[in-house]
N, CA, C and O atoms as CSV, one atom per row, in Angstrom:
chain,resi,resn,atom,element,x,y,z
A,1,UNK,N,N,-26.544,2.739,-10.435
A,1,UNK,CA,C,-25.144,2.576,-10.082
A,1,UNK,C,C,-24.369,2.025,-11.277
A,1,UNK,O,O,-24.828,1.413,-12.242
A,2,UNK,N,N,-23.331,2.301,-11.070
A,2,UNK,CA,C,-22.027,1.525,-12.235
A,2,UNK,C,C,-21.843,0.255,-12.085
A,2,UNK,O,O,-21.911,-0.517,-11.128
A,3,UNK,N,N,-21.593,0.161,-13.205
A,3,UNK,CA,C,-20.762,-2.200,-13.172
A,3,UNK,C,C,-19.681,-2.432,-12.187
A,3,UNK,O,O,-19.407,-3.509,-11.658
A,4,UNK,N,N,-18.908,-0.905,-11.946
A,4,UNK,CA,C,-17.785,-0.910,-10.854
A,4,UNK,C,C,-18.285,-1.221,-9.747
A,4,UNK,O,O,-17.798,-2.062,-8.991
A,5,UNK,N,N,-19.866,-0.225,-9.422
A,5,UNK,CA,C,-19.949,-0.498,-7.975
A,5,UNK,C,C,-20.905,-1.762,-8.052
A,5,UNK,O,O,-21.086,-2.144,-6.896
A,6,UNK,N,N,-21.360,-2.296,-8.654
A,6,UNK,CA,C,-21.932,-3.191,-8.378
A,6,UNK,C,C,-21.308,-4.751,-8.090
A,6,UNK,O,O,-21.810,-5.798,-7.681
A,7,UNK,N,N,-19.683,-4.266,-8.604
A,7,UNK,CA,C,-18.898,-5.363,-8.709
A,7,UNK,C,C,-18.627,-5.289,-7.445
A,7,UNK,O,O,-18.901,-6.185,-6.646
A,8,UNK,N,N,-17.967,-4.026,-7.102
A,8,UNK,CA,C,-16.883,-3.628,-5.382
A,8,UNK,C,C,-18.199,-4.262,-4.390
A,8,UNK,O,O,-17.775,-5.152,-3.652
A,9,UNK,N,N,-19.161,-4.088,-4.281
A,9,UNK,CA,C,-20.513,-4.498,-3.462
A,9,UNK,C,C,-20.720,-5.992,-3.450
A,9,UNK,O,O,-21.289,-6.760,-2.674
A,10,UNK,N,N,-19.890,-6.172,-4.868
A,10,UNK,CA,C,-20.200,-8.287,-4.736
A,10,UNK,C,C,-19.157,-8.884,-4.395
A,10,UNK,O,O,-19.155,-9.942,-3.765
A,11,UNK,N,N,-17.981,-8.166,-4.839
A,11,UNK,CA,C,-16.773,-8.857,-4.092
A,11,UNK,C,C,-16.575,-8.399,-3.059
A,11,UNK,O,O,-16.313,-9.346,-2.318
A,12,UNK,N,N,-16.515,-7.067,-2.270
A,12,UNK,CA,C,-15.754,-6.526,-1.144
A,12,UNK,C,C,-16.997,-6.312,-0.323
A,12,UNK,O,O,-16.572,-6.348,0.832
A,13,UNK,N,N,-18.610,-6.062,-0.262
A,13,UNK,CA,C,-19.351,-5.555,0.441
A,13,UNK,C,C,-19.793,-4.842,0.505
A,13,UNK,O,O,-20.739,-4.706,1.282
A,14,UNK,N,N,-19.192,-3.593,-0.599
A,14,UNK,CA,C,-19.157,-1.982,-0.664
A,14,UNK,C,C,-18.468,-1.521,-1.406
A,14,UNK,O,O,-17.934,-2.038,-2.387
A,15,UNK,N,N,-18.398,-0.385,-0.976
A,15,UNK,CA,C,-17.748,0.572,-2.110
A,15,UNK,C,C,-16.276,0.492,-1.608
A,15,UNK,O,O,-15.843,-0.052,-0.593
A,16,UNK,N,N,-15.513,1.287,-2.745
A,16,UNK,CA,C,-13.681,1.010,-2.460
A,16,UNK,C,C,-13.724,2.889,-2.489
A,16,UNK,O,O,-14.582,3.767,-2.582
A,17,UNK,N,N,-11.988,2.777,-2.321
A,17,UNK,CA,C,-11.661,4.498,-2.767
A,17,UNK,C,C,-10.203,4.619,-2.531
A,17,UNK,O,O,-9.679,4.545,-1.420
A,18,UNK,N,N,-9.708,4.771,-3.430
A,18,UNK,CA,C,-8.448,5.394,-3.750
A,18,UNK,C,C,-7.789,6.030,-2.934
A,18,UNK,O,O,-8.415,7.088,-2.994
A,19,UNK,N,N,-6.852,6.241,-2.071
A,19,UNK,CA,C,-6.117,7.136,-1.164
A,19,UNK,C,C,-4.882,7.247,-1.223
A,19,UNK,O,O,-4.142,6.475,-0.614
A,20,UNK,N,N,-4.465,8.189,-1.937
A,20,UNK,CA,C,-3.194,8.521,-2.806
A,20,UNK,C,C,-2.744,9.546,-2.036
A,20,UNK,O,O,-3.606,10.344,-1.666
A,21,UNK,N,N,-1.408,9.771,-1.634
A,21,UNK,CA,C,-0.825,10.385,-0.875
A,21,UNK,C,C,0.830,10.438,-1.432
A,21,UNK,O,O,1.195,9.571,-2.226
A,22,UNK,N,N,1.851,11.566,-0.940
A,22,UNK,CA,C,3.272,11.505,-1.193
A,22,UNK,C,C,3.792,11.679,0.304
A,22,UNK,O,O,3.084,12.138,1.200
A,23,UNK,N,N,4.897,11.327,0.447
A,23,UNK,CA,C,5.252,10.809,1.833
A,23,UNK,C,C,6.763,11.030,1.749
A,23,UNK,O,O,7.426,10.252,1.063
A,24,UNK,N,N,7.342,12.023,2.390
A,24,UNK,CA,C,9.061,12.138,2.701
A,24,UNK,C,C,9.422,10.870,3.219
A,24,UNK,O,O,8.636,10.385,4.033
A,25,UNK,N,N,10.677,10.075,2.856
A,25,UNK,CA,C,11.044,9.260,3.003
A,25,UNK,C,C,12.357,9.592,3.482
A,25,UNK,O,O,13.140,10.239,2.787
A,26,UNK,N,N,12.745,9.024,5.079
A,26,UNK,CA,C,14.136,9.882,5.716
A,26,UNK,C,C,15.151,8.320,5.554
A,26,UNK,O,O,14.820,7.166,5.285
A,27,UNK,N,N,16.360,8.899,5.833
A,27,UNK,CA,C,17.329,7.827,5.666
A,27,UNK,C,C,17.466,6.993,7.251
A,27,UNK,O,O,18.466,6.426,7.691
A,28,UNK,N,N,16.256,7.124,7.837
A,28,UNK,CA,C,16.467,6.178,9.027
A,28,UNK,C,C,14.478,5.530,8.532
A,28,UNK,O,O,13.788,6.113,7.696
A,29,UNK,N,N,14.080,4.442,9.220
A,29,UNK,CA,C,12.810,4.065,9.103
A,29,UNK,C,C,11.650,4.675,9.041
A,29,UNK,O,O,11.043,4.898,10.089
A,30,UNK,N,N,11.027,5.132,7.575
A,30,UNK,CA,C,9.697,5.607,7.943
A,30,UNK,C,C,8.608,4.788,7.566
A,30,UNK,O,O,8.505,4.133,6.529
A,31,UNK,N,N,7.735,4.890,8.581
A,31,UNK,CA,C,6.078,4.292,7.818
A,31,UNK,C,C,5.723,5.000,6.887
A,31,UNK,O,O,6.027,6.180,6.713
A,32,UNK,N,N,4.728,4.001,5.899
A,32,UNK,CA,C,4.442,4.605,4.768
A,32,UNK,C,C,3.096,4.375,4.786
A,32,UNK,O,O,2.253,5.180,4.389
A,33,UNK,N,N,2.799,2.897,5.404
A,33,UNK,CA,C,0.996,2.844,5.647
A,33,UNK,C,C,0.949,2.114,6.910
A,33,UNK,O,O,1.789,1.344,7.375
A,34,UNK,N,N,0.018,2.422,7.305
A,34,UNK,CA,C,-0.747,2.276,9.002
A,34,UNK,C,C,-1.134,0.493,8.759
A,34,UNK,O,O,-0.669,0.025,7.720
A,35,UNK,N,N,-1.682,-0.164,9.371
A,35,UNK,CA,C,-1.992,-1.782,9.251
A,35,UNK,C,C,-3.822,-0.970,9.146
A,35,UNK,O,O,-4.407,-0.096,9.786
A,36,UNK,N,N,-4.152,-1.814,8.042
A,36,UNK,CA,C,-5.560,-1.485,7.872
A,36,UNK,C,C,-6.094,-2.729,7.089
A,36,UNK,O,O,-5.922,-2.864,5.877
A,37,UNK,N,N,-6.790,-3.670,7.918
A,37,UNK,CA,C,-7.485,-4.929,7.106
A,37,UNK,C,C,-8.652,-4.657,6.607
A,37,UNK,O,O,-9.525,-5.520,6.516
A,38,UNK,N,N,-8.783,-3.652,6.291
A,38,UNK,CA,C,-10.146,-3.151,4.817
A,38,UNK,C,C,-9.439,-2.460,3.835
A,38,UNK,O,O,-10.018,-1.787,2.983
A,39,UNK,N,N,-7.690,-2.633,3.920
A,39,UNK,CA,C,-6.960,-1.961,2.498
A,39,UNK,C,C,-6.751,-3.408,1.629
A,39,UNK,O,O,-6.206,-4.422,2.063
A,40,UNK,N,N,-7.460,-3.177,0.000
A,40,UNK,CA,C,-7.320,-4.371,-0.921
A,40,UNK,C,C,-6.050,-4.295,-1.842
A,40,UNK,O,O,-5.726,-5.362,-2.364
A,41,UNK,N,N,-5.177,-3.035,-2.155
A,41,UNK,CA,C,-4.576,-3.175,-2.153
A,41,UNK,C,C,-3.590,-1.956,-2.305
A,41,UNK,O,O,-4.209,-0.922,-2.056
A,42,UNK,N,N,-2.297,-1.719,-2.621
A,42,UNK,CA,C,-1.309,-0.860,-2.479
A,42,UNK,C,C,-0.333,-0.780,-3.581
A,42,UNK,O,O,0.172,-1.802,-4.046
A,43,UNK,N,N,-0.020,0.526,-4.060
A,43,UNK,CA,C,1.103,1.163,-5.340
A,43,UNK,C,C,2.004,1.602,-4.533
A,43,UNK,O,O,1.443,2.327,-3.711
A,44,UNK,N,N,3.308,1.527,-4.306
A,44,UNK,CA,C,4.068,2.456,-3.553
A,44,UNK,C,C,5.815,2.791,-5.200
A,44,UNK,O,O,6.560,1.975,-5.742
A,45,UNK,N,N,5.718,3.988,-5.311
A,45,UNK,CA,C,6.474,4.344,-6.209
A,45,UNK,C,C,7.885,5.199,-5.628
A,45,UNK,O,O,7.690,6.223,-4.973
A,46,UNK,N,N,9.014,4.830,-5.842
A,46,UNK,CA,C,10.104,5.861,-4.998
A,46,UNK,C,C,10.190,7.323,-6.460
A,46,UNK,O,O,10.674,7.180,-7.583
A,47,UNK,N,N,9.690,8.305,-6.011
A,47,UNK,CA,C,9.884,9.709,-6.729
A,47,UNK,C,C,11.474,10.241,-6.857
A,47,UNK,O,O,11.897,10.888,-7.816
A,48,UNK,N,N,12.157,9.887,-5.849
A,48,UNK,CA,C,13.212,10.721,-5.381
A,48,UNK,C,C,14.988,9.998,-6.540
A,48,UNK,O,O,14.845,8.992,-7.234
A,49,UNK,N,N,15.683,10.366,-6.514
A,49,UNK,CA,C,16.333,10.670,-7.142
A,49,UNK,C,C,17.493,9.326,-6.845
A,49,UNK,O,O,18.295,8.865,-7.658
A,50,UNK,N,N,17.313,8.980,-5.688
A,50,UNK,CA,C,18.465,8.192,-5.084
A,50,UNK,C,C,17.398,6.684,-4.885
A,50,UNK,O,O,16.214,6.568,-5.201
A,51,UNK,N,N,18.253,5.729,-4.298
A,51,UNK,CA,C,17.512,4.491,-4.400
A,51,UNK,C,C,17.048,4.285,-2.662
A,51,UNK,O,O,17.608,4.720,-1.656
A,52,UNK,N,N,15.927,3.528,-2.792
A,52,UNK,CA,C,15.951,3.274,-1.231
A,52,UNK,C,C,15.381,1.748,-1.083
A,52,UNK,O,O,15.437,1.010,-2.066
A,53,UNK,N,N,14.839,1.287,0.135
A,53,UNK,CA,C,14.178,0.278,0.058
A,53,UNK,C,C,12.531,0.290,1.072
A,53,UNK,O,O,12.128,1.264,1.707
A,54,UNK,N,N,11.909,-0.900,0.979
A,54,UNK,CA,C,10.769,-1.022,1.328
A,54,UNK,C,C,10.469,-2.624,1.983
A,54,UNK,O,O,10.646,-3.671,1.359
A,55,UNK,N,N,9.982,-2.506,3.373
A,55,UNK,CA,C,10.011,-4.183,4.443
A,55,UNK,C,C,8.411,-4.085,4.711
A,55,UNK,O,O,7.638,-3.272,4.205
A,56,UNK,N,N,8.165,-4.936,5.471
A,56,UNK,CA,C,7.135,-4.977,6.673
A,56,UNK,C,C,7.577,-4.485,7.583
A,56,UNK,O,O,6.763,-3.847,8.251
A,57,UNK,N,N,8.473,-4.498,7.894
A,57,UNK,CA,C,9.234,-4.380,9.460
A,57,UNK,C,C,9.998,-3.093,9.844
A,57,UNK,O,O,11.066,-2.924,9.254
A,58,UNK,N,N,9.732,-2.447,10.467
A,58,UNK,CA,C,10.109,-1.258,11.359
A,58,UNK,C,C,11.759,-1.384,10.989
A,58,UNK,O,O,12.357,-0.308,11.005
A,59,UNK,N,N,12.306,-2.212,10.762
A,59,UNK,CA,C,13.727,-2.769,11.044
A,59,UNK,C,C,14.640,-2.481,9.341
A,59,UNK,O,O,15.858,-2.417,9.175
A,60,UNK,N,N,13.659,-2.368,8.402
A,60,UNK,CA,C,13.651,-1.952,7.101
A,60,UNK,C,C,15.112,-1.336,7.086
A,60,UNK,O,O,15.390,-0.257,7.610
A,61,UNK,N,N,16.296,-2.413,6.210
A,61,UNK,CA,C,17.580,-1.515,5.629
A,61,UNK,C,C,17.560,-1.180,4.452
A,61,UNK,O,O,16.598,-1.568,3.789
A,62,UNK,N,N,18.627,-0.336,3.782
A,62,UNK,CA,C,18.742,-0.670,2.413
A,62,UNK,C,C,19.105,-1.806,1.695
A,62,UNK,O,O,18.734,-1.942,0.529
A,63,UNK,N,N,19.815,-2.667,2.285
A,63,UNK,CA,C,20.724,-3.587,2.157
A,63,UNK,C,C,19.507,-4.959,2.355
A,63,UNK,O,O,19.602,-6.025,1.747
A,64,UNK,N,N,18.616,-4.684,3.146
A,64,UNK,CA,C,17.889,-6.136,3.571
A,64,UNK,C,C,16.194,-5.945,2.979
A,64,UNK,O,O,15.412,-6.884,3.127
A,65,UNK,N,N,15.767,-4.705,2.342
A,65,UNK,CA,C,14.816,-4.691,2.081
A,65,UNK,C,C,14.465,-4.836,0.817
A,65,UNK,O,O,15.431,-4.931,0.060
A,66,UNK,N,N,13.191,-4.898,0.208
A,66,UNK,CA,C,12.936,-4.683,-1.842
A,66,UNK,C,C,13.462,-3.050,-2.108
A,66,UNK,O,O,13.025,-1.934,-1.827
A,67,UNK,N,N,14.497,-3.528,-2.722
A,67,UNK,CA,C,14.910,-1.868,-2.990
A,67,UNK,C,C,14.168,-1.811,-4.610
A,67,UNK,O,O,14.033,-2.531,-5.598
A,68,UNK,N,N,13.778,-0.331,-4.083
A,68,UNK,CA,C,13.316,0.792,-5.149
A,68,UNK,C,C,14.339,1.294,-5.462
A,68,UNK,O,O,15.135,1.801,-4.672
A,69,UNK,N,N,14.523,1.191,-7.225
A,69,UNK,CA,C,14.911,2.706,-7.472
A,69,UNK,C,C,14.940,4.025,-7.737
A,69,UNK,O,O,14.019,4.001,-8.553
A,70,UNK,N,N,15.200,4.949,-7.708
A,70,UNK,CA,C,14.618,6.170,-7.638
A,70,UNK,C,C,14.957,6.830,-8.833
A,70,UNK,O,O,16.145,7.133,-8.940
A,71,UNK,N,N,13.841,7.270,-10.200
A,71,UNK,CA,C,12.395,8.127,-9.819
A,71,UNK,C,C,11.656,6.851,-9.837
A,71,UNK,O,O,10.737,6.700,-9.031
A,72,UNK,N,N,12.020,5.733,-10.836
A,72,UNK,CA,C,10.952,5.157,-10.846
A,72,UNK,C,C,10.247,3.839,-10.212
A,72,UNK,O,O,9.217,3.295,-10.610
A,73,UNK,N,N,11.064,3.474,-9.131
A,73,UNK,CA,C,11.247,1.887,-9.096
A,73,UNK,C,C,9.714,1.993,-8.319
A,73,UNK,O,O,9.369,3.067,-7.825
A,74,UNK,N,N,8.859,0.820,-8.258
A,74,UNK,CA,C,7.341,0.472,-7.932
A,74,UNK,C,C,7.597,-0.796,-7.125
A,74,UNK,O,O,8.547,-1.570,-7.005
A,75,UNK,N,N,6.633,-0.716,-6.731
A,75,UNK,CA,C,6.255,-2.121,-5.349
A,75,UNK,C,C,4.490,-2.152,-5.429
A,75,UNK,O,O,3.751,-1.168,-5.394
A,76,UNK,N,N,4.112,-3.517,-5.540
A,76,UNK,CA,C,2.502,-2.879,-5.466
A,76,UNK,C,C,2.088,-4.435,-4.600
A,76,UNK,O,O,2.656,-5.526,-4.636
A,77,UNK,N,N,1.095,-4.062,-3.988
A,77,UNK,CA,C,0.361,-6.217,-3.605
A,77,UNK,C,C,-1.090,-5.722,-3.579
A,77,UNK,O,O,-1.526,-4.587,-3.388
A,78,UNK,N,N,-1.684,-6.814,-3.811
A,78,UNK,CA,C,-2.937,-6.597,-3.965
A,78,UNK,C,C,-3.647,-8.169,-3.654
A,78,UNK,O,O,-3.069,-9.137,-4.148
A,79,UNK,N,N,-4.812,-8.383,-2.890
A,79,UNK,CA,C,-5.529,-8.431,-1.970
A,79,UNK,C,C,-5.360,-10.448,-2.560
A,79,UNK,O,O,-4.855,-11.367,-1.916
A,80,UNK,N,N,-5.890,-10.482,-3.707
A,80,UNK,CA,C,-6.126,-11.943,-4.279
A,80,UNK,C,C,-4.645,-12.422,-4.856
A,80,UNK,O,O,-4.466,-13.401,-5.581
A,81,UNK,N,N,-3.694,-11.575,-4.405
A,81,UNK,CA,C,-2.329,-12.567,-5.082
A,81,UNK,C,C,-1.570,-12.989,-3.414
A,81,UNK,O,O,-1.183,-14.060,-2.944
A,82,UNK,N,N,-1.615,-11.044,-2.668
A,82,UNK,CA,C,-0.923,-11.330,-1.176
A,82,UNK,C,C,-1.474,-11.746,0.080
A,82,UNK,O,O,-0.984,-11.679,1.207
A,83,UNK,N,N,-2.700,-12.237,-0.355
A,83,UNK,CA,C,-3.550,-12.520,0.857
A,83,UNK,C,C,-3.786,-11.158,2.026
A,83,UNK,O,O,-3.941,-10.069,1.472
A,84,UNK,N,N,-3.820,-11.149,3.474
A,84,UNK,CA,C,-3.857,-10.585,4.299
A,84,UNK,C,C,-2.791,-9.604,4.735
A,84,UNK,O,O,-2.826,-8.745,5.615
A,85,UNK,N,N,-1.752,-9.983,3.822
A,85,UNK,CA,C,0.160,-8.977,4.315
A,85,UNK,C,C,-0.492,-7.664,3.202
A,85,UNK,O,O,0.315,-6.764,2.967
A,86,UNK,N,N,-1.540,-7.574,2.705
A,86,UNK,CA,C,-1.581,-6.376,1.662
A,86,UNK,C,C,-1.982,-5.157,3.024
A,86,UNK,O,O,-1.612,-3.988,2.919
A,87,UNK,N,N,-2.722,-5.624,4.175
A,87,UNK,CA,C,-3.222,-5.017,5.357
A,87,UNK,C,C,-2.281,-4.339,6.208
A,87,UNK,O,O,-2.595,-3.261,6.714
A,88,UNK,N,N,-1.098,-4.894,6.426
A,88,UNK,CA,C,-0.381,-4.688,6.945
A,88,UNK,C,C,0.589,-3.704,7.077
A,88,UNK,O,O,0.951,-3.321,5.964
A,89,UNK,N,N,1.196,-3.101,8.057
A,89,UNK,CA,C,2.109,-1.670,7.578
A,89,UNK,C,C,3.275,-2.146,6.421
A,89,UNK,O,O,3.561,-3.205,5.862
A,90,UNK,N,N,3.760,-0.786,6.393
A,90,UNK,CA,C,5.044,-0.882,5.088
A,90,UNK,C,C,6.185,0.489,5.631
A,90,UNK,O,O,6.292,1.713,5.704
A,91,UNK,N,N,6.626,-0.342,5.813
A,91,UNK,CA,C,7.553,0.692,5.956
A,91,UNK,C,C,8.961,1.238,4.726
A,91,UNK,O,O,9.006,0.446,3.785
A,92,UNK,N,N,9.839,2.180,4.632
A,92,UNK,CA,C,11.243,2.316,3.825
A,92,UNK,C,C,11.887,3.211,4.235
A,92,UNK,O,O,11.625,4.029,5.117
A,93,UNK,N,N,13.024,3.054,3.417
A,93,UNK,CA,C,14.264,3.808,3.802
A,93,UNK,C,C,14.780,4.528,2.732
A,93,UNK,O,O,14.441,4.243,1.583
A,94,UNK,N,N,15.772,5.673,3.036
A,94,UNK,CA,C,16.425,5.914,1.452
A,94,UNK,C,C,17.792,5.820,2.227
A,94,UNK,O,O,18.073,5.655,3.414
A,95,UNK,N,N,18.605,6.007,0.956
A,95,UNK,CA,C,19.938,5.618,1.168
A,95,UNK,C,C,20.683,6.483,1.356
A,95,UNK,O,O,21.595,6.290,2.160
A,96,UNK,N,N,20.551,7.869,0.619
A,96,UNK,CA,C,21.485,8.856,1.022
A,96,UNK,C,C,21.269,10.404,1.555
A,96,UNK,O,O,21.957,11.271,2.094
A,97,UNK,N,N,19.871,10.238,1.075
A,97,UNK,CA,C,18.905,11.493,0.704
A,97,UNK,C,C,17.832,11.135,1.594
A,97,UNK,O,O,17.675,9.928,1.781
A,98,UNK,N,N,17.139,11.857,2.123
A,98,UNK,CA,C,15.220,12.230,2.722
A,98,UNK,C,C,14.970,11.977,0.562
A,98,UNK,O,O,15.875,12.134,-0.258
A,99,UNK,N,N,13.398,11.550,0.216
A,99,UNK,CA,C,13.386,11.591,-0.691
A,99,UNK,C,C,11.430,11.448,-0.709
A,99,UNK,O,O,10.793,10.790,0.114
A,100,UNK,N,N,10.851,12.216,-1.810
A,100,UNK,CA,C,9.676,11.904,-1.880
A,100,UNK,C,C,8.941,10.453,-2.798
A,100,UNK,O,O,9.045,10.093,-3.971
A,101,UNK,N,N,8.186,9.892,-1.602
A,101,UNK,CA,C,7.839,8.478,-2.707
A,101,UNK,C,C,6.214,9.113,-2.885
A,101,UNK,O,O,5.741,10.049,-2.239
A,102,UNK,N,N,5.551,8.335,-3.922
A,102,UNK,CA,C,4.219,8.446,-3.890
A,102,UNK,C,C,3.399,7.303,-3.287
A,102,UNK,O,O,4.099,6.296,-3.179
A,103,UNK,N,N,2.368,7.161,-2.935
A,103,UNK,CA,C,1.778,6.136,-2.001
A,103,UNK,C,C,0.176,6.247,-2.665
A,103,UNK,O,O,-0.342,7.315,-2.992
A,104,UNK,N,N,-0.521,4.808,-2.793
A,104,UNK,CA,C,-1.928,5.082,-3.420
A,104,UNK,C,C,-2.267,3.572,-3.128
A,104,UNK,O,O,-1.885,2.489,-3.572
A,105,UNK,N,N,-3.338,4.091,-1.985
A,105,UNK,CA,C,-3.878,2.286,-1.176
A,105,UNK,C,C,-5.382,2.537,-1.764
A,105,UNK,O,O,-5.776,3.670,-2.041
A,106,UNK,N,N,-6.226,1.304,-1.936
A,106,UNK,CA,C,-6.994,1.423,-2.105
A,106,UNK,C,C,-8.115,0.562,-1.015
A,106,UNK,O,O,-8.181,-0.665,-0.935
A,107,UNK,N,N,-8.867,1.448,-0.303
A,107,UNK,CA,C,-9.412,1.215,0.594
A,107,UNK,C,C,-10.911,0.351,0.225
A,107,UNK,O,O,-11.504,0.545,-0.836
A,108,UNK,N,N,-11.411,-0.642,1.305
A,108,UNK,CA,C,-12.611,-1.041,1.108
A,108,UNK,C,C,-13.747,-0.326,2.097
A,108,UNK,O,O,-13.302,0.284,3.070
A,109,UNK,N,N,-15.160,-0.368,1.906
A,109,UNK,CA,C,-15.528,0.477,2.837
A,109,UNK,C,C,-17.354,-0.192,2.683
A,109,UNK,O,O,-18.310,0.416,2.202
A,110,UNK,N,N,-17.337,-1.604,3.278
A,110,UNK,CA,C,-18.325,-2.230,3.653
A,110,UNK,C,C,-19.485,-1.601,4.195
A,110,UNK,O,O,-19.495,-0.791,5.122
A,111,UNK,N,N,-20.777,-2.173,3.342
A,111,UNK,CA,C,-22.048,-1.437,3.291
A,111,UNK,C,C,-22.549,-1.607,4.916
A,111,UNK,O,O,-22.627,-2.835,4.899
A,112,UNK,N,N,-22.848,-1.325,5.970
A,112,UNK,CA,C,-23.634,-1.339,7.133
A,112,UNK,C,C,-24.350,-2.739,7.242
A,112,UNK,O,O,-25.433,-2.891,6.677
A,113,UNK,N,N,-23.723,-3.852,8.015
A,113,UNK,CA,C,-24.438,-4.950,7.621
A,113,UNK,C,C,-24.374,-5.950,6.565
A,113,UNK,O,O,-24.813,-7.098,6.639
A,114,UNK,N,N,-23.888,-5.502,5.746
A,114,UNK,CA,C,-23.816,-6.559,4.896
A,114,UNK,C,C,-22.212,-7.231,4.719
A,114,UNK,O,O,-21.140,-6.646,4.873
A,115,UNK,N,N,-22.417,-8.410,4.410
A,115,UNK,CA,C,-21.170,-9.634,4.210
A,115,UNK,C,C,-20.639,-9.613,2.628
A,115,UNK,O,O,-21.290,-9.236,1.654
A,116,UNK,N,N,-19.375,-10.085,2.648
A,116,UNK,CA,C,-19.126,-10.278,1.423
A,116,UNK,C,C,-19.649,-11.799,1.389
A,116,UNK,O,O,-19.452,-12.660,2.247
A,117,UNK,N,N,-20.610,-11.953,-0.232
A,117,UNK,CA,C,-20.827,-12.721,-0.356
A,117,UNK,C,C,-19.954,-14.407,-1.022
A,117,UNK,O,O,-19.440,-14.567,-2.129
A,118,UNK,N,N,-20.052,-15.310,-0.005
A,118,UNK,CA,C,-19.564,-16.312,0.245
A,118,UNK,C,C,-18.406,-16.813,1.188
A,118,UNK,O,O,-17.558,-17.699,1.074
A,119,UNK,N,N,-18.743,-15.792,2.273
A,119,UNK,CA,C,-17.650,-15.227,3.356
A,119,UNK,C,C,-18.435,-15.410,4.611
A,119,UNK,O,O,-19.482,-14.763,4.603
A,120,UNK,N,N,-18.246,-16.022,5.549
A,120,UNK,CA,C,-18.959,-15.909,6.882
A,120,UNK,C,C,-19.312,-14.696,7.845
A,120,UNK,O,O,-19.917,-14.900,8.898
């Protein structure tokens, strides 16, 4: 095996994997990721041309959320800075336009039985 997996197996339990996806983004609330507490962590990039934003909350405005700008604005959390909210859904909005963002979570995927070590 690799130094990668031998690392993902000592910190996480197992192996990880990349799940990169693009996702239409409409000018009323869309989800962008499902609540998954084996995701370590998340890239979310706005592609689209116009600006939008990005919440936890279903309730996600332009006005009240982390706005992206569009092509390039980024949002990312990851597991040892955001604790447990990296698990959690994400939702955004765009502002004037439907617009394509890119999306790339990276999943954990614990060996059968085994613990992360120093974890109950």
């Amino acid at each position: 095996m690799s130094l990668l997996h031998d690392l993902s197996v000592w910190l996480f339990g197992g192996t990880t994997k990349p799940v990169p996806g693009n996702i239409t983004v409409l000018t009323t609330a869309t989800r962008l990721l499902l609540r998954n507490p084996d995701r370590i962590s998340w890239t979310i990039q706005n592609r689209s041309a116009n600006f939008g934003a990005l919440d936890a909350s279903p309730d996600v405005t332009t006005a009240a959320g982390f706005r992206l700008n569009g092509p390039t604005g980024s949002a990312s959390k990851v597991w040892y800075v955001d604790g447990e909210s990296v698990g959690e859904e994400v939702w955004a909005i765009q502002d004037t336009a439907a617009g394509t963002w890119h999306v790339e979570e990276v999943i954990g995927y614990p060996e059968a039985g085994r613990k992360v070590p120093g974890f109950p």
